[in-house]
FIRO-411284 format. One record per residue: chain; residue number from 1; x, y, z of N, C-alpha, C, CB in turn. Coordinates in steps of 0.1 Angstrom, whole numbers, plus 2048, in hexadecimal, padded with zeros to 3 digits. Glycine has a CB too. Example, Ala and Ser with C-alpha at 12.3 -4.5 7.8 and 13.67 -1.06 7.14 Angstrom:
# residues 2
<'A' 1 <884 7C7 84E> <87B 7D3 84E> <884 7DF 84E> <871 7D3 85A>>
<'A' 2 <880 7EA 847> <889 7F5 847> <881 800 84F> <88D 7FA 839>>
***
This chain:
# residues 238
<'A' 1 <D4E CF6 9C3> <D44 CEC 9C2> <D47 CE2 9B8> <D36 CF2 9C0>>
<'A' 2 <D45 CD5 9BD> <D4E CC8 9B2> <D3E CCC 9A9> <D53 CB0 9BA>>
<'A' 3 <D43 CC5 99C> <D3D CC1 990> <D32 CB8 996> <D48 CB8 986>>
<'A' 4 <D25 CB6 98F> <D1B CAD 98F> <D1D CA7 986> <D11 CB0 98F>>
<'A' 5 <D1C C99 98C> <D21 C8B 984> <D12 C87 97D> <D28 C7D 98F>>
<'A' 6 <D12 C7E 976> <D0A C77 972> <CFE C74 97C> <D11 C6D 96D>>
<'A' 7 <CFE C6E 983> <CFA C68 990> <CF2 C73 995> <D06 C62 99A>>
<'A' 8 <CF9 C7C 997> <CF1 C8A 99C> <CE5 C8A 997> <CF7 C97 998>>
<'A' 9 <CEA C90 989> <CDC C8F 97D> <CCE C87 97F> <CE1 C87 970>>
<'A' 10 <CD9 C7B 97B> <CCD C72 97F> <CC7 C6F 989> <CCD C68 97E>>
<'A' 11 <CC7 C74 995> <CC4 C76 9A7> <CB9 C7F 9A1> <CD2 C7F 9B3>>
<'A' 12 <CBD C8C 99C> <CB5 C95 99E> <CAC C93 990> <CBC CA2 9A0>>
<'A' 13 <CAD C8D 986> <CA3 C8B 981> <C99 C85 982> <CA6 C8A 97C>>
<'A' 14 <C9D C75 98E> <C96 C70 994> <C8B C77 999> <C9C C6A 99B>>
<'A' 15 <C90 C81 9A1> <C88 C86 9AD> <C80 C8F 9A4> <C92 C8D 9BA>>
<'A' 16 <C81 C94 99F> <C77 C9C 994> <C69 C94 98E> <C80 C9F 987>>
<'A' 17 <C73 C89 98E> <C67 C82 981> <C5D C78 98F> <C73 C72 971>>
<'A' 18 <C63 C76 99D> <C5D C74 9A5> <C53 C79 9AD> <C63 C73 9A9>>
<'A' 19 <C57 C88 9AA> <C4D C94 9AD> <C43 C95 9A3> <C55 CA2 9AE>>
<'A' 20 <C46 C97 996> <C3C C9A 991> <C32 C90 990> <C3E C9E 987>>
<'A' 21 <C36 C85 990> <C30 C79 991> <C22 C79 99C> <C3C C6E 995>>
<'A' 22 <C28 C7A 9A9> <C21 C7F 9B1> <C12 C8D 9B1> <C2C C81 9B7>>
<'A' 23 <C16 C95 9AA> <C12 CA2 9A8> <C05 C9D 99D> <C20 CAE 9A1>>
<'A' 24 <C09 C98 994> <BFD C8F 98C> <BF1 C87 993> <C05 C84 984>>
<'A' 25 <BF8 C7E 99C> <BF1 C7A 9A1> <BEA C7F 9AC> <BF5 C71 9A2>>
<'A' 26 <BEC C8B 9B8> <BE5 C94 9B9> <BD9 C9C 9B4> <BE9 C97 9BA>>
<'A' 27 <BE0 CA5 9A3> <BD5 CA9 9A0> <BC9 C9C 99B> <BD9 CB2 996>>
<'A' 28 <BCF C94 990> <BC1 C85 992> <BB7 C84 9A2> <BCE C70 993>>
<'A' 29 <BC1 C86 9AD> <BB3 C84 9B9> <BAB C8E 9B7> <BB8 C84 9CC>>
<'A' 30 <BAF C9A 9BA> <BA7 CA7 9B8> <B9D CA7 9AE> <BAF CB1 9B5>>
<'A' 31 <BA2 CA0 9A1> <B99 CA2 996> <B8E C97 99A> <BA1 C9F 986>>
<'A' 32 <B8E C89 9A1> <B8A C87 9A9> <B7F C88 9AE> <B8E C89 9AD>>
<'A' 33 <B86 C91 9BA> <B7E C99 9C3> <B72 CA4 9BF> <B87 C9F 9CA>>
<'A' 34 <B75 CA7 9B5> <B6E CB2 9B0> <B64 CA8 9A8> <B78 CBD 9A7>>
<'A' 35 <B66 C9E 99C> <B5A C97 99C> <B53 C90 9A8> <B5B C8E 994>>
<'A' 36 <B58 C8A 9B1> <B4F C86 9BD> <B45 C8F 9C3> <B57 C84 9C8>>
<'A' 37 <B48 C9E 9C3> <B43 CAC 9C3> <B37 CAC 9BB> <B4E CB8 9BE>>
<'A' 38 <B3C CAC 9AF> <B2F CAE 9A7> <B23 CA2 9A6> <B33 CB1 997>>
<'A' 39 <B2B C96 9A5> <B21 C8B 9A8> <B17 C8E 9BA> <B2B C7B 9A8>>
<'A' 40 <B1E C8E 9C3> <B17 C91 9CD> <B0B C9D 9CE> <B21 C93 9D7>>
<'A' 41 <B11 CA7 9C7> <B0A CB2 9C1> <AFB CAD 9BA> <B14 CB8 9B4>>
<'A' 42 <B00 CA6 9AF> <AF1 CA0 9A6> <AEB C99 9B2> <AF2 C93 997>>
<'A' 43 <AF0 C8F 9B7> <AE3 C85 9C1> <AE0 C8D 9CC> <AE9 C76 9C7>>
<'A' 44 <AE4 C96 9CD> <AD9 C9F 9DB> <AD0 CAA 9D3> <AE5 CAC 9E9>>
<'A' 45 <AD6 CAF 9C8> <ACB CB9 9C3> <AC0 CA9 9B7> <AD7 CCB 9B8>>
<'A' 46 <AC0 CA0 9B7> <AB9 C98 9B4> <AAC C91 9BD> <AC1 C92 9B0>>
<'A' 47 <AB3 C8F 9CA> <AB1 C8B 9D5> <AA5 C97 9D9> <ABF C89 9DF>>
<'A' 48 <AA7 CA2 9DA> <AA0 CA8 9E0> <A94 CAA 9D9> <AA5 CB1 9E4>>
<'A' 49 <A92 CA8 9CB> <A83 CA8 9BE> <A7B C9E 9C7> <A86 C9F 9AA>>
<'A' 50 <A6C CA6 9C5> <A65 C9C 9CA> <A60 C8B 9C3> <A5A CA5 9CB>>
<'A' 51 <A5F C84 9CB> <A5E C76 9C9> <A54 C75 9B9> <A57 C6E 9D9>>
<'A' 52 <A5B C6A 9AD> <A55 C6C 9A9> <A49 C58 9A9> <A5E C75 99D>>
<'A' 53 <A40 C5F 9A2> <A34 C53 9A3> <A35 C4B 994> <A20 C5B 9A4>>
<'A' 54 <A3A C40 993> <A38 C3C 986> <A2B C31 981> <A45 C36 983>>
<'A' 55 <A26 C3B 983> <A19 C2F 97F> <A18 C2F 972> <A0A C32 983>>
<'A' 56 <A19 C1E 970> <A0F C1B 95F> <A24 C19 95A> <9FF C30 953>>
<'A' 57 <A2F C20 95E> <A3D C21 95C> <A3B C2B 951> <A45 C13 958>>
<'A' 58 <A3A C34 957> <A39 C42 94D> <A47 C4A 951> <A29 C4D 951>>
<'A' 59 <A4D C4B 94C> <A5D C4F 954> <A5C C5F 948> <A6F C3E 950>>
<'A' 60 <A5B C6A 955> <A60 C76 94E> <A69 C7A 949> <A60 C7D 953>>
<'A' 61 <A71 C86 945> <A7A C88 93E> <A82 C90 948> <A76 C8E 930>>
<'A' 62 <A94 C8F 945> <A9B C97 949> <AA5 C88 958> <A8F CA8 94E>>
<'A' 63 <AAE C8F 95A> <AB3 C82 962> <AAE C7A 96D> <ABD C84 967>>
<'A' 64 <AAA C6E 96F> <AA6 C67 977> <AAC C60 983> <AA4 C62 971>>
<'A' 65 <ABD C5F 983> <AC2 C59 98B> <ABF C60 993> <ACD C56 989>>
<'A' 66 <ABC C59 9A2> <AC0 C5C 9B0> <AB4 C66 9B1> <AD1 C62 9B2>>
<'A' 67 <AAB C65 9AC> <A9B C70 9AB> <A93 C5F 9B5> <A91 C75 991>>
<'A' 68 <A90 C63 9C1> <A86 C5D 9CC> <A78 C5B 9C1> <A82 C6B 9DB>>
<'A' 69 <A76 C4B 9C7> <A67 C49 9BC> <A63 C41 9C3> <A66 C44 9AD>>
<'A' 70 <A51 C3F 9C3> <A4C C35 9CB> <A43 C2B 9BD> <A40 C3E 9D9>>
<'A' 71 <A44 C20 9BE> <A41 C19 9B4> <A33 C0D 9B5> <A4E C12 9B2>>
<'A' 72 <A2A C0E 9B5> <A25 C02 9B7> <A1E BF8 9AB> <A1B C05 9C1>>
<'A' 73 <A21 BEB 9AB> <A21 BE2 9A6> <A20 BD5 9A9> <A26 BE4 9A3>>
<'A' 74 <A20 BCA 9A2> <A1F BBA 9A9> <A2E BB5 9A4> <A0E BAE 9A0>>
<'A' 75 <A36 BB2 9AD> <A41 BA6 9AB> <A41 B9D 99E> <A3F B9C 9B7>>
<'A' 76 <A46 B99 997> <A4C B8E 98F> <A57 B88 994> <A4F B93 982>>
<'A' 77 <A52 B81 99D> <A59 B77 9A5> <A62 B6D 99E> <A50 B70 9AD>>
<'A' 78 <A58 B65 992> <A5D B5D 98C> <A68 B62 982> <A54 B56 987>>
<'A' 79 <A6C B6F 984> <A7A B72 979> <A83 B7B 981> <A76 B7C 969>>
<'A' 80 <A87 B73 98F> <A91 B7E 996> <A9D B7B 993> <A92 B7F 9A5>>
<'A' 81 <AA3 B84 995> <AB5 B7E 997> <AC0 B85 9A0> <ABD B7F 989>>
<'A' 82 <AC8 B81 9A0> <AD3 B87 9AF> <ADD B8B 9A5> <ADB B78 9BC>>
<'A' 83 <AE4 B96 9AF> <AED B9C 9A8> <AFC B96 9B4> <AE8 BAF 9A5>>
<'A' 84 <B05 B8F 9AA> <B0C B8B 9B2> <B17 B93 9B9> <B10 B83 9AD>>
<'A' 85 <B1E B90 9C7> <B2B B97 9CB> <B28 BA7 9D1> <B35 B97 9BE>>
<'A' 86 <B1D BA7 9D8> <B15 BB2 9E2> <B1B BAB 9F3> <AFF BB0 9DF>>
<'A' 87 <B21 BB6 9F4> <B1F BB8 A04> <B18 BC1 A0B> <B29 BB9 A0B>>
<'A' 88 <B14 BB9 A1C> <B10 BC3 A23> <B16 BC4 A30> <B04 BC2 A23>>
<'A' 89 <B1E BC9 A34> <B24 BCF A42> <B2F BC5 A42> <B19 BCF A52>>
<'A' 90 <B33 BBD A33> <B3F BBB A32> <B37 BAD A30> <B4B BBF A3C>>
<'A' 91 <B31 BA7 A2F> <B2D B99 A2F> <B26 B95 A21> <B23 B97 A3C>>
<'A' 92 <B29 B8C A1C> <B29 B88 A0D> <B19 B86 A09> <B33 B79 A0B>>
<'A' 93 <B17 B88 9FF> <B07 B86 9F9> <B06 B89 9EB> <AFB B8F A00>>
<'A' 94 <AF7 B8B 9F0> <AF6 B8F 9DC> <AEA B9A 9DF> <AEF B7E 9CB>>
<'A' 95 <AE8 BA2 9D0> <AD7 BAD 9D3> <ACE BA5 9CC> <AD6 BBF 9CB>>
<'A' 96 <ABD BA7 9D2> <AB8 B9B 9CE> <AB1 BA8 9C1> <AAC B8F 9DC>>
<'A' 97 <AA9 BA5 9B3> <AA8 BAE 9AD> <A9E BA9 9AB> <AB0 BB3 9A5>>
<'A' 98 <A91 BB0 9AB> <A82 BAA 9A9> <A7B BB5 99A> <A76 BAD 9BC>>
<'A' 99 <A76 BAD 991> <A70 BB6 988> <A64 BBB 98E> <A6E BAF 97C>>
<'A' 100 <A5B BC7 98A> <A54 BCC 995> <A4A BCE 989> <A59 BD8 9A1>>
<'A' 101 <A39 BC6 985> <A36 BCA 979> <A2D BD5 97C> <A31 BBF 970>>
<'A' 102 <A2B BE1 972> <A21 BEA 97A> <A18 BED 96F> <A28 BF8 983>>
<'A' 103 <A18 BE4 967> <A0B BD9 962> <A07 BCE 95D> <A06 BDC 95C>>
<'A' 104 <A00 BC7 962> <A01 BBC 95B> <A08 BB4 953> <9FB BBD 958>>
<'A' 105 <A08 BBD 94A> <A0F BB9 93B> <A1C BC1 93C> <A05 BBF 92B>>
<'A' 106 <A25 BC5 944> <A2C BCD 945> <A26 BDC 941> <A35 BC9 93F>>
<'A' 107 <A32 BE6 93E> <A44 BE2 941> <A42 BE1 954> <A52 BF2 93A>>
<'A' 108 <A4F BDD 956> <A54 BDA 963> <A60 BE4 963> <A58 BCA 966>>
<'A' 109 <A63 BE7 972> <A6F BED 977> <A77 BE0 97D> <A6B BF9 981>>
<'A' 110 <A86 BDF 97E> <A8D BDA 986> <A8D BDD 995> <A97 BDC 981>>
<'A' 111 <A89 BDA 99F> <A8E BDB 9AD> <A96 BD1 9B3> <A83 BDC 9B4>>
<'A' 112 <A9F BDC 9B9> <AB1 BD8 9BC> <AA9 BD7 9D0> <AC4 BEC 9B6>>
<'A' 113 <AA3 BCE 9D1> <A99 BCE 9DE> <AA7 BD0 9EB> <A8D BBB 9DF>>
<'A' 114 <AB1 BCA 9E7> <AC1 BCA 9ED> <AC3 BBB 9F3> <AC4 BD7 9FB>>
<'A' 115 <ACE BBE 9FA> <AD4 BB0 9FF> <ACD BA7 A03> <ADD BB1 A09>>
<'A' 116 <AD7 B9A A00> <AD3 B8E A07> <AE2 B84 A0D> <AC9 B85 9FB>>
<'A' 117 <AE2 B7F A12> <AEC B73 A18> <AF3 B6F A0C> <AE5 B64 A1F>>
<'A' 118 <AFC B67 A08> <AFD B5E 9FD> <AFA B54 A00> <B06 B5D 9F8>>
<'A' 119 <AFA B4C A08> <AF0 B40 A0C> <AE4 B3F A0D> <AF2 B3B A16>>
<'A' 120 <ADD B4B A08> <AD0 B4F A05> <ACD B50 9F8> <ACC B5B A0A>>
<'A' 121 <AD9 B51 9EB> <ADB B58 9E1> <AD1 B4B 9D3> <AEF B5C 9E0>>
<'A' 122 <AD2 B42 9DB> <ACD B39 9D1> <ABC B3C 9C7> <ACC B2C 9DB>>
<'A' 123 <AC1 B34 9BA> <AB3 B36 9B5> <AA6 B30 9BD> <AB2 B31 9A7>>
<'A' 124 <AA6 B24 9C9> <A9C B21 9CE> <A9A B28 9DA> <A9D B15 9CF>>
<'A' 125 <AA7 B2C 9DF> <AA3 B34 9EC> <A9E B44 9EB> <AB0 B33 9F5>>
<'A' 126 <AA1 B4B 9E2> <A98 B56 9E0> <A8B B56 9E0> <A9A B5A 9D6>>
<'A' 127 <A85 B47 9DC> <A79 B4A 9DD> <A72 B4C 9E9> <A75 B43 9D7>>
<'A' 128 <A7B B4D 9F2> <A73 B4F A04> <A71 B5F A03> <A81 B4A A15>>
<'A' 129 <A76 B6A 9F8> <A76 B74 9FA> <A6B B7B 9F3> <A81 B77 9F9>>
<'A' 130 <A62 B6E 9ED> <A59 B75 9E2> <A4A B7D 9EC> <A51 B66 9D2>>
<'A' 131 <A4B B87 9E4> <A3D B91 9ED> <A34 B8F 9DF> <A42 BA7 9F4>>
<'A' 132 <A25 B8C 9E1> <A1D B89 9DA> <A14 B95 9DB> <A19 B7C 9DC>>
<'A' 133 <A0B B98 9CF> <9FD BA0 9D2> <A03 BAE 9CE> <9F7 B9F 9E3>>
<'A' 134 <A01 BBF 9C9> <A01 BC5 9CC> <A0B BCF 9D6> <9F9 BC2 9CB>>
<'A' 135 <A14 BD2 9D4> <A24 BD5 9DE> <A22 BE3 9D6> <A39 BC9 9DB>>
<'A' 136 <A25 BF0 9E1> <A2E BFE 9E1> <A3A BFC 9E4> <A2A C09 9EA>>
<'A' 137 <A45 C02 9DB> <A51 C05 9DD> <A55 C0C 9DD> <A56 C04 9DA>>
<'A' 138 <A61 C10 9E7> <A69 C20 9E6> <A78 C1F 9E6> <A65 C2A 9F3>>
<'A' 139 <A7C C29 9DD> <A86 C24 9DE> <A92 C32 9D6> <A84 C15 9D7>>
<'A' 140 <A9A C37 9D2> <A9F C38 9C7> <AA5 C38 9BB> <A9E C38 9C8>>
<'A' 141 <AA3 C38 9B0> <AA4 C33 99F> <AB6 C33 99C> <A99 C43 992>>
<'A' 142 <AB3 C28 996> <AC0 C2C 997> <AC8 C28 987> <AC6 C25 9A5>>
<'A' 143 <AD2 C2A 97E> <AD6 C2B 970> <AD9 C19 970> <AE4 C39 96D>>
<'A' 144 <AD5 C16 963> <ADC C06 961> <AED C09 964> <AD9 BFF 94D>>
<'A' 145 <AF2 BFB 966> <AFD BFA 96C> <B07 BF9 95C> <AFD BED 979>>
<'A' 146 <B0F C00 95A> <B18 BFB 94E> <B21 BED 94F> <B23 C06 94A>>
<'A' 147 <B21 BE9 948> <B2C BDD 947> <B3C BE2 948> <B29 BD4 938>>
<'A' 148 <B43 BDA 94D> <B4E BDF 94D> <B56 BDB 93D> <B54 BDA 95A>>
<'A' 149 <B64 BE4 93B> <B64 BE3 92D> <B6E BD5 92A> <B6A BF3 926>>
<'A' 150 <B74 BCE 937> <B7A BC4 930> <B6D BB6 932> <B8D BC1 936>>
<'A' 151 <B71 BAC 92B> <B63 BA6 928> <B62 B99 931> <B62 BA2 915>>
<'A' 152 <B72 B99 939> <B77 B90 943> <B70 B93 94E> <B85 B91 945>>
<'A' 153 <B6A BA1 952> <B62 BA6 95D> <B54 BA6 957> <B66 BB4 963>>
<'A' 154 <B4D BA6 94C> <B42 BAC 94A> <B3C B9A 94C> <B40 BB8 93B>>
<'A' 155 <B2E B9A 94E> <B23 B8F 94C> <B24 B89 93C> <B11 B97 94E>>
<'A' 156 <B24 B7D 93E> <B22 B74 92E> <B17 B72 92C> <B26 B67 92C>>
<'A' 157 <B18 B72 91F> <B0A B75 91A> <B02 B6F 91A> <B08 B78 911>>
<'A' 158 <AF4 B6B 91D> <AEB B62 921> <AE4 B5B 916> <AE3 B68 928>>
<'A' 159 <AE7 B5F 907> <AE5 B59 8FB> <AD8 B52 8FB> <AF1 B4F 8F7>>
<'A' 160 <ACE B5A 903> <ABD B5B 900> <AB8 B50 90A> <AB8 B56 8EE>>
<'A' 161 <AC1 B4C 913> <ABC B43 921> <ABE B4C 928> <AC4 B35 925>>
<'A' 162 <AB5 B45 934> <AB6 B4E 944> <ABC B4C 948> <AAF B4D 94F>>
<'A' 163 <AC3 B58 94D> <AD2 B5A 959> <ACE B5E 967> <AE0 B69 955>>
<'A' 164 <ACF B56 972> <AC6 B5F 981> <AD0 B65 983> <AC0 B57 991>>
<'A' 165 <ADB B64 97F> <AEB B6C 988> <AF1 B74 97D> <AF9 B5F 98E>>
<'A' 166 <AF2 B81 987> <AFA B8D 978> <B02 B90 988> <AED BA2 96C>>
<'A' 167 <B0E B98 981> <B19 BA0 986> <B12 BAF 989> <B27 BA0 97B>>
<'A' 168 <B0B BB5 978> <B05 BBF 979> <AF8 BC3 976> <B0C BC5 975>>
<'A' 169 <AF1 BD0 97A> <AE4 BCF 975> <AE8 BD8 967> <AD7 BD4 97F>>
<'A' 170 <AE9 BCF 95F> <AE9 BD8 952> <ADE BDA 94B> <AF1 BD3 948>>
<'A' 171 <AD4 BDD 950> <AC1 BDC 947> <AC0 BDB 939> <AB6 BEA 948>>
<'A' 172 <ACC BDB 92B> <AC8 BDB 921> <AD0 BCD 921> <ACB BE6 918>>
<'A' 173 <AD6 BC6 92B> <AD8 BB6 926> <AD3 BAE 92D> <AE5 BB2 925>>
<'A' 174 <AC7 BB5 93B> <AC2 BAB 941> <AB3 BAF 938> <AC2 BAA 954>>
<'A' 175 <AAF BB9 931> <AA5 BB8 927> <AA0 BAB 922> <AAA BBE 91C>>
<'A' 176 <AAC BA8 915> <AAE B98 912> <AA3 B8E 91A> <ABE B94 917>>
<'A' 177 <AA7 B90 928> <A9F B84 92F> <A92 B86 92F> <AA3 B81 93C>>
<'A' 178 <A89 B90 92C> <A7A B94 934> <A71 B96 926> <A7A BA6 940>>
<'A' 179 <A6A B8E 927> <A5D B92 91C> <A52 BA0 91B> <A52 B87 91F>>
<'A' 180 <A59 BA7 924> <A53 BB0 928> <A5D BBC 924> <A4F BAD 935>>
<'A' 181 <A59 BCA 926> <A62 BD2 924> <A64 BD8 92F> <A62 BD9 91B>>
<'A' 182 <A73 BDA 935> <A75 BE0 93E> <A7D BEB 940> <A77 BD8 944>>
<'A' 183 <A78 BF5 94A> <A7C C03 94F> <A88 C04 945> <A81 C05 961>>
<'A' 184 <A8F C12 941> <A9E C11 942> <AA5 C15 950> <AA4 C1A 937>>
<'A' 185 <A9D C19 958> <AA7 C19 968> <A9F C0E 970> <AA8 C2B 973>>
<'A' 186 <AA9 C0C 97E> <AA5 C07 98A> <AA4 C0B 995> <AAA BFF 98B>>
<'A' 187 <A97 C08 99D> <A93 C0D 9AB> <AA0 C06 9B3> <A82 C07 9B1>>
<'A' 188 <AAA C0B 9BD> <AAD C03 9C9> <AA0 C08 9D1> <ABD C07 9D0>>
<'A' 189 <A9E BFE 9D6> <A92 C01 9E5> <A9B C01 9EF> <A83 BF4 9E9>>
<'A' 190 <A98 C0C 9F6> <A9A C13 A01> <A95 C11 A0F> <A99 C1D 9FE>>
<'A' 191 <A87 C0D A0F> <A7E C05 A1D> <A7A BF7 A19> <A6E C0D A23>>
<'A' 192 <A7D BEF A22> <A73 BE0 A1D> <A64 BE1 A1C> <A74 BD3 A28>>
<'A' 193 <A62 BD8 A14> <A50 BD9 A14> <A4C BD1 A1A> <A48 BD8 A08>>
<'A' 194 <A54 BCB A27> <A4B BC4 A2D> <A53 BC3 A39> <A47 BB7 A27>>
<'A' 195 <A4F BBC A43> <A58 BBB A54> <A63 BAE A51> <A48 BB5 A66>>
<'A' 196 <A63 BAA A47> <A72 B9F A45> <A7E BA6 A49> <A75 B99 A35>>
<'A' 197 <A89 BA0 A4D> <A95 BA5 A4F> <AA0 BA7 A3E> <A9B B9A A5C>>
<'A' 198 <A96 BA1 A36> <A9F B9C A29> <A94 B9C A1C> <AA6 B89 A2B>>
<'A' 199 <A99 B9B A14> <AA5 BA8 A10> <AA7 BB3 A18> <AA3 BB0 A03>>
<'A' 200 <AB5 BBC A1A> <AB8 BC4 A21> <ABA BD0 A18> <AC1 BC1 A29>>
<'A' 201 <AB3 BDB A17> <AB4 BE7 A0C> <AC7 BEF A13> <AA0 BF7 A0E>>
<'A' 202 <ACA BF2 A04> <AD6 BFB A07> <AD5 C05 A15> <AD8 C03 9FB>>
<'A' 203 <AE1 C09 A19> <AE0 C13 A23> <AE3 C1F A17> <AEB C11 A32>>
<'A' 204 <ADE C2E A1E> <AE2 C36 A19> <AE9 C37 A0D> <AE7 C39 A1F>>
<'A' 205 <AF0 C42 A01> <AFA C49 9FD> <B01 C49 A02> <AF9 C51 9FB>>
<'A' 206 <B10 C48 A01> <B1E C4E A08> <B1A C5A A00> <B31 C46 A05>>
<'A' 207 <B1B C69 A03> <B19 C74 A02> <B29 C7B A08> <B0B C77 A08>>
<'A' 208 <B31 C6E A0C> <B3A C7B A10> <B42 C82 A01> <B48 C75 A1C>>
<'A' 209 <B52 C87 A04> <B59 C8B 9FC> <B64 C7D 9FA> <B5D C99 A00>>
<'A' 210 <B64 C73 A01> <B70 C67 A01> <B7C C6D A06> <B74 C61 9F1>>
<'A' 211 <B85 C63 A02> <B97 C64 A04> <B9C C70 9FF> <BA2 C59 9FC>>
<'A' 212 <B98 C74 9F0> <B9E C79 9E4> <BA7 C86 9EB> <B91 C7E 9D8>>
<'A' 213 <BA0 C8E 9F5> <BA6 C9E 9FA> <BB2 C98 A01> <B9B CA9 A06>>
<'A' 214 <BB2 C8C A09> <BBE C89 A13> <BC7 C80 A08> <BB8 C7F A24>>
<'A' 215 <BC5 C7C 9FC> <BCB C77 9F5> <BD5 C81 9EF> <BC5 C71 9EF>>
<'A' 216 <BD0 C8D 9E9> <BD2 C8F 9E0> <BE2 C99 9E7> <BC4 C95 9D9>>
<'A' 217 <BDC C9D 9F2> <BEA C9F 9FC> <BF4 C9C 9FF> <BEA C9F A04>>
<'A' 218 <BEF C8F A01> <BFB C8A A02> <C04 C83 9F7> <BF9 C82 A0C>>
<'A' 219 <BFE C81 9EA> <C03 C86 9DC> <C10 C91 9DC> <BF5 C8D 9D4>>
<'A' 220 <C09 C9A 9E3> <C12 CA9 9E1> <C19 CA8 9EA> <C0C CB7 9E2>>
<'A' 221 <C16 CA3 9F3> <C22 CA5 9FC> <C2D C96 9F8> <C1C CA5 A10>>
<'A' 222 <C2C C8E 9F5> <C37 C85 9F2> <C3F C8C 9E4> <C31 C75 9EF>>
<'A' 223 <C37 C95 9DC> <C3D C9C 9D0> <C44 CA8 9D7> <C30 CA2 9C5>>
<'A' 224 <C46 CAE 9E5> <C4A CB6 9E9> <C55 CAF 9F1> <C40 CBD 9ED>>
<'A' 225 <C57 CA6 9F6> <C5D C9D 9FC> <C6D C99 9F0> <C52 C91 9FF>>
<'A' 226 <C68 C92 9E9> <C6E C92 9DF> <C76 C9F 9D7> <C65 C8C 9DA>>
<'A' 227 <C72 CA9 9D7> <C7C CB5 9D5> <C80 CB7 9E3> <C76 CC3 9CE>>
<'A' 228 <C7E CBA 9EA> <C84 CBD 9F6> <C92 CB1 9F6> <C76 CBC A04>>
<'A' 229 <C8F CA8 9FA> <C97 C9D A01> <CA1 C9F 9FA> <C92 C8E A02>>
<'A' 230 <C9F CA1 9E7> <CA8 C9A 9DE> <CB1 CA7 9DA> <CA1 C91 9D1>>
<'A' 231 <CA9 CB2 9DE> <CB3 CBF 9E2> <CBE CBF 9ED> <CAB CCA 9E7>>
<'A' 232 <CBB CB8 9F8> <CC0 CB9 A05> <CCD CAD A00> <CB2 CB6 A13>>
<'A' 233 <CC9 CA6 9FD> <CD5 C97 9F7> <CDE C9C 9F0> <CCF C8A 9ED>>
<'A' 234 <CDC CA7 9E6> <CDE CB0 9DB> <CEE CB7 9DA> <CD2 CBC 9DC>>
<'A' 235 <CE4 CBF 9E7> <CF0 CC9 9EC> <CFB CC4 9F4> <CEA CD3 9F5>>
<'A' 236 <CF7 CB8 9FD> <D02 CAC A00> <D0C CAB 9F9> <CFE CA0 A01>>
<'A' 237 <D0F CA9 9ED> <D0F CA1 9E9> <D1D CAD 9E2> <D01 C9A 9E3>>
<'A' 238 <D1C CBB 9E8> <D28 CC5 9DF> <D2B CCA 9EE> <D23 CD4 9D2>>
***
């Protein structure tokens, strides 16, 4: 059997560092997968607590996200805003977000009431969506949205003027805007409160498991590929 040259080496070191490469990025899907698991986990054993009633915004203790609630209150129409770069069934818009006061004097909850057009998105044209008087809502609660950490994606800061347009609902920086005090979570509503076609509430949870299992495979198998092949070239090669 001739000598392994240099070239060899570095073939097969390739193919090693190819594989493991691969093998990493498998286990990452799985790890994954396994949080997708546990998150899906929380929002069904959340989902299934009975609906809670927030009257007066008395918010109990222990986790709230994704806990079903029926809310009733009067609209603050005059302080809505859209959340920009929402689709629905692939078609561009925004979520229309209505403060919901459930008293008088506050506090208010956010309601993420859901989509609209973006040629609807305007601060004059929302107002075709205002429901007046006394409104039940249902929906469920859901955690403020974090900002993202570079500052190129996150919302600028509104430096104590009104902003109708955020990227996100972050409730401790749309605070800032409301004389009032509001919820630390938000209702998405889930049925309209009225026979309009619009706003359109989210569909469902994705509740599945995603890509992550068929990913993570084929991770392993290109890490298996990669020893295989660069074995097979290997042995050619004497």
């Amino acid at each position: 059997m001739r000598r392994m040259r240099l070239r060899h080496w570095a073939f097969v070191g390739l193919a090693v560092a190819v594989a493991a490469a691969c093998v990493a990025l498998g286990l990452w899907q799985l790890s994954r997968l396994s949080q997708r698991r546990a998150a899906n986990e929380l929002i069904r054993t959340q989902a299934s607590l009975p609906p809670l009633d927030l009257a007066g915004g008395e918010l109990p203790a222990g986790i709230l996200a994704y806990r079903s609630a029926q809310i009733t209150g009067t609209y603050d129409s005059s302080r809505q805003i859209i959340l920009l770069n929402r689709t629905y069934n692939d078609e561009p818009g925004s979520h229309l977000i209505t403060p919901l006061l459930l008293t008088p004097d506050g506090p208010a909850i956010l309601i993420d009431r859901g989509w609209i057009p973006f040629e609807q998105s305007s601060s004059e044209d929302i107002t075709r969506f205002d429901q007046p008087g006394v409104v039940k809502v249902k929906g469920g609660l859901r955690s403020s949205q974090p900002e993202p950490g570079w500052s190129i994606l996150a919302d600028p800061p509104s430096n104590g003027t009104w902003r109708g347009s955020w990227r996100y609902l972050n409730i401790d920086r749309l605070q800032e805007q409301f004389p009032y005090d509001v919820l630390p979570v938000y209702l998405a509503q889930s049925e309209p409160s009225s026979d309009a076609p619009l706003p359109r509430p989210d569909a469902a949870l994705d509740l599945s498991e995603g890509p992550h299992l068929s990913y993570a495979i084929q991770w392993f198998s290109f890490a298996a590929i990669a020893l295989v092949g660069g074995g097979i070239w290997l042995r050619r090669q004497f």
